[in-house]
Backbone as CSV, one residue per row, in Angstrom:
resi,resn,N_x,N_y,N_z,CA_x,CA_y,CA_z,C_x,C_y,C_z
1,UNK,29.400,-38.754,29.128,28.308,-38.827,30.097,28.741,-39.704,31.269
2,UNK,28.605,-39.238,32.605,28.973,-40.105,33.793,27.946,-40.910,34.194
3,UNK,28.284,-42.421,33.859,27.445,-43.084,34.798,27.772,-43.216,36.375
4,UNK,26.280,-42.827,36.916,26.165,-42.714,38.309,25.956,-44.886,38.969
5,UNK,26.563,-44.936,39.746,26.717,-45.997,40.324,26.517,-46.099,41.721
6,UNK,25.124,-47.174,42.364,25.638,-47.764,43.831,26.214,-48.660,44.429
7,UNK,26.692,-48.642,45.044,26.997,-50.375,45.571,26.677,-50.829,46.402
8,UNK,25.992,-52.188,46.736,25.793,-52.904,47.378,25.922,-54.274,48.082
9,UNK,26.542,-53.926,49.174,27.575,-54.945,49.868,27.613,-54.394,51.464
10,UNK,27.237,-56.036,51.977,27.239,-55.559,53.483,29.096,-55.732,54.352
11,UNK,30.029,-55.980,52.942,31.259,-55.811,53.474,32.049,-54.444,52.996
12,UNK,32.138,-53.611,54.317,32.693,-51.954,54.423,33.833,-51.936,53.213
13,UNK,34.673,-53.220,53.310,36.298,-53.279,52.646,36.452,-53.381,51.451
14,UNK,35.044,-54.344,51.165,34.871,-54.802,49.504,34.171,-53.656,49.311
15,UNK,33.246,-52.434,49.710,32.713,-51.584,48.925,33.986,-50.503,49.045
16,UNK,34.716,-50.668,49.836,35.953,-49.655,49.696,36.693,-49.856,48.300
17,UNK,37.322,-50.773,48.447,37.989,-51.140,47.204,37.265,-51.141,46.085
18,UNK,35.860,-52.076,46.046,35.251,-51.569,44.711,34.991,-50.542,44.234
19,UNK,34.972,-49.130,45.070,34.727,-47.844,44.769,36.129,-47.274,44.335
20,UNK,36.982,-47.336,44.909,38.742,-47.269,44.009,38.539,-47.475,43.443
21,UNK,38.217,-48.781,42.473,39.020,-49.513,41.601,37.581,-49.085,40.153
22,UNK,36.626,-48.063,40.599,35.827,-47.866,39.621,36.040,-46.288,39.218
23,UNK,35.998,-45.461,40.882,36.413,-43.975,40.518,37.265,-43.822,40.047
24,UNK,38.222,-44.658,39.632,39.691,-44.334,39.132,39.609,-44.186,37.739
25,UNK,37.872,-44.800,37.150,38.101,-45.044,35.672,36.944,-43.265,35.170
26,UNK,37.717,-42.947,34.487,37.169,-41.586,33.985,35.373,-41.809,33.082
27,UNK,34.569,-41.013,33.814,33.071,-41.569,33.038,32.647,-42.181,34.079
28,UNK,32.913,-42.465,35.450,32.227,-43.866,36.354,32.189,-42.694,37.742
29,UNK,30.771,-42.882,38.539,31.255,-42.231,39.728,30.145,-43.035,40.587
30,UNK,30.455,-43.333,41.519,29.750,-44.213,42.561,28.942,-42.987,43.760
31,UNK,28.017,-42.411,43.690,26.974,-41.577,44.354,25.994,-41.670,45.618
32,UNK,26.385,-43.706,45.515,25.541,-43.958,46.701,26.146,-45.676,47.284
33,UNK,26.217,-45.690,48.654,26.463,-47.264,49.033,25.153,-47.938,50.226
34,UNK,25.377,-48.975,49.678,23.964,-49.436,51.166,24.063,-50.597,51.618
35,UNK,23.912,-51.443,52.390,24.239,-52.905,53.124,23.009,-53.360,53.607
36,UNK,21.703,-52.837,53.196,20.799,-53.397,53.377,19.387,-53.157,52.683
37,UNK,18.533,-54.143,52.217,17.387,-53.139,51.748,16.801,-52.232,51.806
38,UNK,17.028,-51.820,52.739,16.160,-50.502,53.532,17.073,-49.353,53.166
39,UNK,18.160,-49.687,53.404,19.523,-48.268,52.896,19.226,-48.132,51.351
40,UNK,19.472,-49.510,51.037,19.113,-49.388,49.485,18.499,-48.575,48.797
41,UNK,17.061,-49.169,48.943,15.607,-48.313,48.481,16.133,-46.656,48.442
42,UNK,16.369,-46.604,50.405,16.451,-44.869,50.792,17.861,-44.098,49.688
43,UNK,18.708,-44.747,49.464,20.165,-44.245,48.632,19.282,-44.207,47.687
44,UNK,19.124,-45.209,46.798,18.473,-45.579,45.618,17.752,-44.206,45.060
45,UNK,16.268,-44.106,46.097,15.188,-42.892,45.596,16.418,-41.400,45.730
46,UNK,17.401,-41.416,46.816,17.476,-40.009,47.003,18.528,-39.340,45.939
47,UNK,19.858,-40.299,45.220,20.848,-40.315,44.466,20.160,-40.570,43.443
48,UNK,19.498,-41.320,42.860,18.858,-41.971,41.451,20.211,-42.377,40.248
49,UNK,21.082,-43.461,40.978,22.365,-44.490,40.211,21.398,-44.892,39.514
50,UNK,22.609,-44.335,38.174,21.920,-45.703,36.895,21.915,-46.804,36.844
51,UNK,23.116,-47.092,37.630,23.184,-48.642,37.566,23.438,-49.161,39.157
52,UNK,23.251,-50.367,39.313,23.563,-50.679,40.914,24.366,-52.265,40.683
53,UNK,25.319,-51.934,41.346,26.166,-53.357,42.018,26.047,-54.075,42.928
54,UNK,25.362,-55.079,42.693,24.506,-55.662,44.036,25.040,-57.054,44.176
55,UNK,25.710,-57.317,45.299,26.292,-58.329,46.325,24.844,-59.468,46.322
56,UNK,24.907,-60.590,45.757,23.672,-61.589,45.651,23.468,-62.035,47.017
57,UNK,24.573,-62.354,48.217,24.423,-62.916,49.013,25.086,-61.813,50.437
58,UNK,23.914,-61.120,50.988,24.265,-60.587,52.072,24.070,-61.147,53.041
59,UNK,24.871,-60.696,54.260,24.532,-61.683,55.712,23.168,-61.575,56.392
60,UNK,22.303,-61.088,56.126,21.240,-60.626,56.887,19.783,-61.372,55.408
61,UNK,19.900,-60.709,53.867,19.258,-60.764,53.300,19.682,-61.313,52.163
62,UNK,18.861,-61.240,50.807,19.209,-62.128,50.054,19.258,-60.851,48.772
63,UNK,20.432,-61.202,48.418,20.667,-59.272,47.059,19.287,-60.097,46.187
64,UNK,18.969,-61.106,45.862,17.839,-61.013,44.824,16.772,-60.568,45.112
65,UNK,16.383,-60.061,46.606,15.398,-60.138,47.200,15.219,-58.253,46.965
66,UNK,16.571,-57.281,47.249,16.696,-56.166,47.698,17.050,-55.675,45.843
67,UNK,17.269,-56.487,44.755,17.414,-56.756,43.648,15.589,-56.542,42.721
68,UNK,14.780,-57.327,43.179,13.536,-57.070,43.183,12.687,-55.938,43.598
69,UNK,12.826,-55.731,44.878,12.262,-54.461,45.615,12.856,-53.187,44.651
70,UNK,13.875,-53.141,44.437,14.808,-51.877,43.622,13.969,-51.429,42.404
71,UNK,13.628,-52.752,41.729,13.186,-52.687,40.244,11.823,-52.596,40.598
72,UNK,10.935,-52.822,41.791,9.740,-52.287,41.877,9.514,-50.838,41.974
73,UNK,10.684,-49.941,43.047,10.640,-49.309,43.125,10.842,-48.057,42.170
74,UNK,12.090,-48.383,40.879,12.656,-47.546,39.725,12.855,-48.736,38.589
75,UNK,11.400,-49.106,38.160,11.602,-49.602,36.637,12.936,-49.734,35.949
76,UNK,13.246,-48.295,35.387,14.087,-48.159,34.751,15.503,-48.017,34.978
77,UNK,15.745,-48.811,36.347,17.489,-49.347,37.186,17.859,-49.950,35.873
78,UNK,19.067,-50.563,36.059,19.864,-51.383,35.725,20.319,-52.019,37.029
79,UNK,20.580,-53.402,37.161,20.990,-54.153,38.156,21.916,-55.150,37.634
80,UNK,22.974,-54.958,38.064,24.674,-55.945,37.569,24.837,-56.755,38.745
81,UNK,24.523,-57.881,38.883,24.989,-58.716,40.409,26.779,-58.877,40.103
82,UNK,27.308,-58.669,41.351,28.733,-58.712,41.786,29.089,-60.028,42.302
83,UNK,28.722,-61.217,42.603,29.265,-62.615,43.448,30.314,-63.067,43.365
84,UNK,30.684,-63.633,44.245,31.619,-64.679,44.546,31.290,-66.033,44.333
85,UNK,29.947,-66.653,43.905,29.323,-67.399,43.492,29.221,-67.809,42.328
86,UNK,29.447,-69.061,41.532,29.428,-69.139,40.494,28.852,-69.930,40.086
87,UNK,27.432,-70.233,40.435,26.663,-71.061,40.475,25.259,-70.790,39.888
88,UNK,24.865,-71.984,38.844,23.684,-71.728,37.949,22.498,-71.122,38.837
89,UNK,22.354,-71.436,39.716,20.816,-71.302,40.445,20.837,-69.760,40.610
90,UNK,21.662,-69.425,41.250,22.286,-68.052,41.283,21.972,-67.052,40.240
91,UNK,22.589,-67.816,39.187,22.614,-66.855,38.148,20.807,-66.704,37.390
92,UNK,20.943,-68.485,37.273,19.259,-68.190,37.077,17.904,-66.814,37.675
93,UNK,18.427,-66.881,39.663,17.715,-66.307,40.457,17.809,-64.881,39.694
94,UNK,18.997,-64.338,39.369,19.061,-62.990,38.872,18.428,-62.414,37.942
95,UNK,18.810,-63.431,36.928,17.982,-63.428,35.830,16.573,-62.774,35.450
96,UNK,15.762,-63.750,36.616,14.622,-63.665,37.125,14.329,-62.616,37.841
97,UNK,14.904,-62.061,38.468,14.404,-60.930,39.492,14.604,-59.919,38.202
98,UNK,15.372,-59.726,37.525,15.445,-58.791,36.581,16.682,-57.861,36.460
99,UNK,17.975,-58.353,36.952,19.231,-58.281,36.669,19.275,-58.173,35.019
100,UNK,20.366,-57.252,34.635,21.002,-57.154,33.779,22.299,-57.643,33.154
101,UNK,22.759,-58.402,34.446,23.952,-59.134,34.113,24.677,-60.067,35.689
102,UNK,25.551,-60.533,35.410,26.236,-61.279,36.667,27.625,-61.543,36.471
103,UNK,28.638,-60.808,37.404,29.945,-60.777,37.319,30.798,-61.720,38.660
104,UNK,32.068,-62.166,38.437,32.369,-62.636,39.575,33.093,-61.208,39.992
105,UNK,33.004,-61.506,41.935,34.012,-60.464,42.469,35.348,-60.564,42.076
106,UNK,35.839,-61.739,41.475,37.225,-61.573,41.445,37.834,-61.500,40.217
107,UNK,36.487,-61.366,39.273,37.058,-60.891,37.923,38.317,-59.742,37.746
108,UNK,38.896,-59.531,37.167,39.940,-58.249,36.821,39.154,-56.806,36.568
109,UNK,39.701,-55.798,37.431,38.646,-54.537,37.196,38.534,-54.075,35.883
110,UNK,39.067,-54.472,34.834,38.801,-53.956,33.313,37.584,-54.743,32.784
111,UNK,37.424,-55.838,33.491,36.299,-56.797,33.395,34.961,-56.614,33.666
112,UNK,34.657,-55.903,35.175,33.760,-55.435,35.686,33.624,-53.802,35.132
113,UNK,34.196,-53.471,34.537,34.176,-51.825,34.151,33.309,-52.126,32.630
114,UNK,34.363,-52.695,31.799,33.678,-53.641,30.631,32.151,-54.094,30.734
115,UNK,31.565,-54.346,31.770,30.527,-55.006,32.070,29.533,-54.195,32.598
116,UNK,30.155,-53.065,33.345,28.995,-51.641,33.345,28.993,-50.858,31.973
117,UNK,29.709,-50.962,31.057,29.493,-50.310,30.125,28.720,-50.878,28.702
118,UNK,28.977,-52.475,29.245,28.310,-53.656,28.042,26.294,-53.244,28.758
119,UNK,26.428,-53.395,29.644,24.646,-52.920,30.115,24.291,-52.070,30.036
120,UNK,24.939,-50.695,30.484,24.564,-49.321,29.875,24.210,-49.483,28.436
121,UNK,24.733,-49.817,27.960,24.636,-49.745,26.664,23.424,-50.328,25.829
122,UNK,22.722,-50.828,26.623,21.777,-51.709,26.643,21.779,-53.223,26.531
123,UNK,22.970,-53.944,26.578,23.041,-55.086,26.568,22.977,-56.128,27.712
124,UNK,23.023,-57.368,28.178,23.170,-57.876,29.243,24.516,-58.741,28.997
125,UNK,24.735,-59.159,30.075,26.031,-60.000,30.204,25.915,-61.073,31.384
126,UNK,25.876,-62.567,30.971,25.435,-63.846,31.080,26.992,-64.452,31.116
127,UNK,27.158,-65.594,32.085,28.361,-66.272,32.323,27.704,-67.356,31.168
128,UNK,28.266,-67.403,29.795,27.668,-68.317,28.618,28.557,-69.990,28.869
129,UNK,29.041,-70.343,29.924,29.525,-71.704,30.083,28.582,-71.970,30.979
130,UNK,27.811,-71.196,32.080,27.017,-71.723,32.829,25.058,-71.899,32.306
131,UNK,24.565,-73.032,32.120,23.372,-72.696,31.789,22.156,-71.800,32.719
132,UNK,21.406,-71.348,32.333,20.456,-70.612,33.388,19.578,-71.023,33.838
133,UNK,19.699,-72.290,34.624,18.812,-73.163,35.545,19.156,-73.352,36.961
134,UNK,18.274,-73.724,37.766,18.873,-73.833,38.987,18.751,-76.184,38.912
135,UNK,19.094,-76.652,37.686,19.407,-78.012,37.967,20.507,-77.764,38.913
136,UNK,22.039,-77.559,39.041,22.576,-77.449,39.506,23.485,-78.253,38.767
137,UNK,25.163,-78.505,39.202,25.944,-79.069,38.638,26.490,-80.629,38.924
138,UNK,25.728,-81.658,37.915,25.911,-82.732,38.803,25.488,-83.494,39.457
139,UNK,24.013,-83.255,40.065,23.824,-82.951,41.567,23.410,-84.842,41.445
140,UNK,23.122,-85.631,42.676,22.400,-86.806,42.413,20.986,-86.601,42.693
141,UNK,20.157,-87.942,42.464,18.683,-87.793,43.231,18.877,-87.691,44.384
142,UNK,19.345,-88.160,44.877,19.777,-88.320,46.476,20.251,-86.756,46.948
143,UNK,20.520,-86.034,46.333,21.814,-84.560,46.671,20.570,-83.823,46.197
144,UNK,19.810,-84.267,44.582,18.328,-83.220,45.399,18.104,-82.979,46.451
145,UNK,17.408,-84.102,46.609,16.442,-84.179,48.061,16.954,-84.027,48.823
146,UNK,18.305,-83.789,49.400,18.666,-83.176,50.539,18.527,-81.655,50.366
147,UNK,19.362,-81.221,49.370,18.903,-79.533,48.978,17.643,-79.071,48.847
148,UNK,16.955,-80.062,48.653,15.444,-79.465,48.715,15.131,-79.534,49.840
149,UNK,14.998,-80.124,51.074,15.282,-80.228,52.468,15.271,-79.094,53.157
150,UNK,17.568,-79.102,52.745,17.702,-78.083,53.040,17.197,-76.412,52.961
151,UNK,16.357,-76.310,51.622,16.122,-75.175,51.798,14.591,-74.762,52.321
152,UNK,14.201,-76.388,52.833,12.980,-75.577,53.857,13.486,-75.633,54.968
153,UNK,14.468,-75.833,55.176,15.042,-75.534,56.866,15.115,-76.291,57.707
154,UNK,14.869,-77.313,57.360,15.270,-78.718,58.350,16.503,-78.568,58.767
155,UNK,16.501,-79.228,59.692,17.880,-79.814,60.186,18.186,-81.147,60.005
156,UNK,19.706,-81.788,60.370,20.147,-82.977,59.480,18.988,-83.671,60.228
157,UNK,19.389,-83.771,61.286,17.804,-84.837,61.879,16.935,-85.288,61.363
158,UNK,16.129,-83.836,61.242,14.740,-83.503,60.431,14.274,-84.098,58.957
159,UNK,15.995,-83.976,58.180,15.993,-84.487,56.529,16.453,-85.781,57.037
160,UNK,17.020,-86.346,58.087,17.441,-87.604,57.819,16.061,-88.380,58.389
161,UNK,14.972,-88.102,59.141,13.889,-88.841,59.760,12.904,-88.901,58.342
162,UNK,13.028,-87.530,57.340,11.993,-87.186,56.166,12.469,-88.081,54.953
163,UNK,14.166,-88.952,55.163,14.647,-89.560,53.789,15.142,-91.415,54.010
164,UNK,14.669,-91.387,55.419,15.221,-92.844,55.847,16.779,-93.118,56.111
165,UNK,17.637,-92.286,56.670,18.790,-92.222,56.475,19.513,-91.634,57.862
166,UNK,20.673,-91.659,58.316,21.216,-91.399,59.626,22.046,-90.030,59.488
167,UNK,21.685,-89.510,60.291,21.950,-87.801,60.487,23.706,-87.685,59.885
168,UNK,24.605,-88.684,60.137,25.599,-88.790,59.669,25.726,-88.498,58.244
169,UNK,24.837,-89.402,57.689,24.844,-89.479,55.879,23.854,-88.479,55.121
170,UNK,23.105,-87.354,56.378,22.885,-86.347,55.881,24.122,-85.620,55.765
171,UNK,24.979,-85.452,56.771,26.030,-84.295,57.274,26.677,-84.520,56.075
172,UNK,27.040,-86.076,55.413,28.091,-86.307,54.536,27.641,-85.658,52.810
173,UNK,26.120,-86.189,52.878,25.319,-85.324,51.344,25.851,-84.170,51.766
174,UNK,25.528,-82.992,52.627,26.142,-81.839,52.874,26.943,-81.620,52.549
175,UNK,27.737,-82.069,52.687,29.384,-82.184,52.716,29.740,-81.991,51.172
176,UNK,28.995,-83.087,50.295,29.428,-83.379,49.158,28.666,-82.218,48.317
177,UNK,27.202,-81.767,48.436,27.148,-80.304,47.987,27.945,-79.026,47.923
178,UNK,28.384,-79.301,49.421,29.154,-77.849,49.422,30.315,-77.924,48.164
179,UNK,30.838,-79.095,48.367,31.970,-78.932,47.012,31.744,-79.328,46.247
180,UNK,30.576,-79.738,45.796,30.220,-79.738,44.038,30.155,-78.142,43.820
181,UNK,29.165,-77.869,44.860,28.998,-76.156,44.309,29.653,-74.646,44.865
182,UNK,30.812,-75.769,45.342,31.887,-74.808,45.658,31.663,-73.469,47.088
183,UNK,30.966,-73.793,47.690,30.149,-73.042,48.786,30.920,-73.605,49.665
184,UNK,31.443,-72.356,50.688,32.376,-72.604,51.823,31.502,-72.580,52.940
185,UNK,30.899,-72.759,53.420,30.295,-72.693,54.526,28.967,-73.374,54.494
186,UNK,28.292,-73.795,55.387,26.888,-74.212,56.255,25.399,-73.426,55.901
187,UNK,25.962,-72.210,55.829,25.056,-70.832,56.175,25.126,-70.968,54.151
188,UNK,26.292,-70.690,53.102,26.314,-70.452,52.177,25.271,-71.698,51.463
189,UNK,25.564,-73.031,52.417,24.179,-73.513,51.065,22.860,-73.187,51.344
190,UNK,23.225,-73.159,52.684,21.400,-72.713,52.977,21.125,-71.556,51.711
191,UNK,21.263,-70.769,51.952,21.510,-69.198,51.132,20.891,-69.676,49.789
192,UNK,21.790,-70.797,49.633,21.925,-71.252,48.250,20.714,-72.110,47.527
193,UNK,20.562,-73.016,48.683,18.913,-73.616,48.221,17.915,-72.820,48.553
194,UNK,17.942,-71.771,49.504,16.781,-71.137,49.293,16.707,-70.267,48.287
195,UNK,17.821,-69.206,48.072,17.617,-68.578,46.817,17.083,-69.055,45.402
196,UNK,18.303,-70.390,45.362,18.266,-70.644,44.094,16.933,-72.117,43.840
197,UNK,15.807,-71.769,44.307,14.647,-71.878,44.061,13.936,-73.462,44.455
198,UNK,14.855,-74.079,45.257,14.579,-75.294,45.548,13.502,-75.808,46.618
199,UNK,12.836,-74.869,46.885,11.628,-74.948,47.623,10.912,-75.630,46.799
């Protein structure tokens, strides 16, 4: 029996390659791709993939968000998040929206193939070293409350006038989040405290 597959990823190169590296495996055929909720939904209703590969963090939206809408729309999806993220809150968020599992992108493709066939099957698949909370890894009181901050959208200013502290030694908490939780960029923690539930 062929499982039908979409993918979802607002990068052209990574859904290129991920579609190689799945059509190649006999039983797997990818039927639909989309880079945004709206493509989604429309692929989604018109192909009807059993399962969908969904990118957690797109540039525009949030995959838990287009992750949710999916499963409103077809109950009976399956949803496998794909990240580059390896981070509890993350995984928690998925969880929650109603994911079936969470893979890294840079797992080995026998890994991710393994992992559409462990959910088909009816099972889920959980990163079991990471717990499923959004505590985070580490974090201080102090590295809360900036992430919580951060994910209502302040700016350093804004969190440094709201914590008694100089816009500097916000930039530097910043700083020290991004590499506890391994997030390369500015834009990626935002992403990150808002997703992963720190409102």
């Amino acid at each position: 029996m062929t499982i039908r597959l979409m993918l979802v990823d607002d990068h052209p190169l990574v859904r290129d390659g991920l579609r190689a590296r799945l059509e190649a495996v006999p039983g797997l055929q990818v039927v639909a791709e989309a880079d945004t909720s709206a493509s989604a939904l429309a692929q989604a209703a018109d192909h009807a993939p059993d399962l969908v590969l969904m990118d957690i963090a797109l540039r525009q939206e949030s995959g838990i968000d287009i992750t949710r809408a999916l499963l409103a729309q077809a109950p009976g999806l399956r949803v496998l998040v794909l990240s580059m993220f390896d981070n509890p809150a993350y995984i928690a968020e998925a969880q929650r929206a109603g994911a079936v599992g969470y893979v890294l992108k840079d797992s080995p493709a026998e890994a991710i193939v393994q992992a559409i066939h462990t959910v088909m099957g009816g099972g889920t698949l959980w990163p079991q070293r990471t717990p499923a909370d959004s505590s985070g890894p580490h974090l201080t009181p102090r590295e809360r409350e900036v992430l919580g901050l951060v994910a209502e959208g302040l700016s350093c200013k804004l969190i440094g006038e709201r914590l008694g502290m100089g816009v500097r030694t916000v930039e530097t908490h910043r700083t020290h989040l991004r590499r506890k939780l391994n997030l390369d960029s500015p834009a990626a923690l935002i992403r990150y405290a808002m997703e992963g539930g720190w409102r």
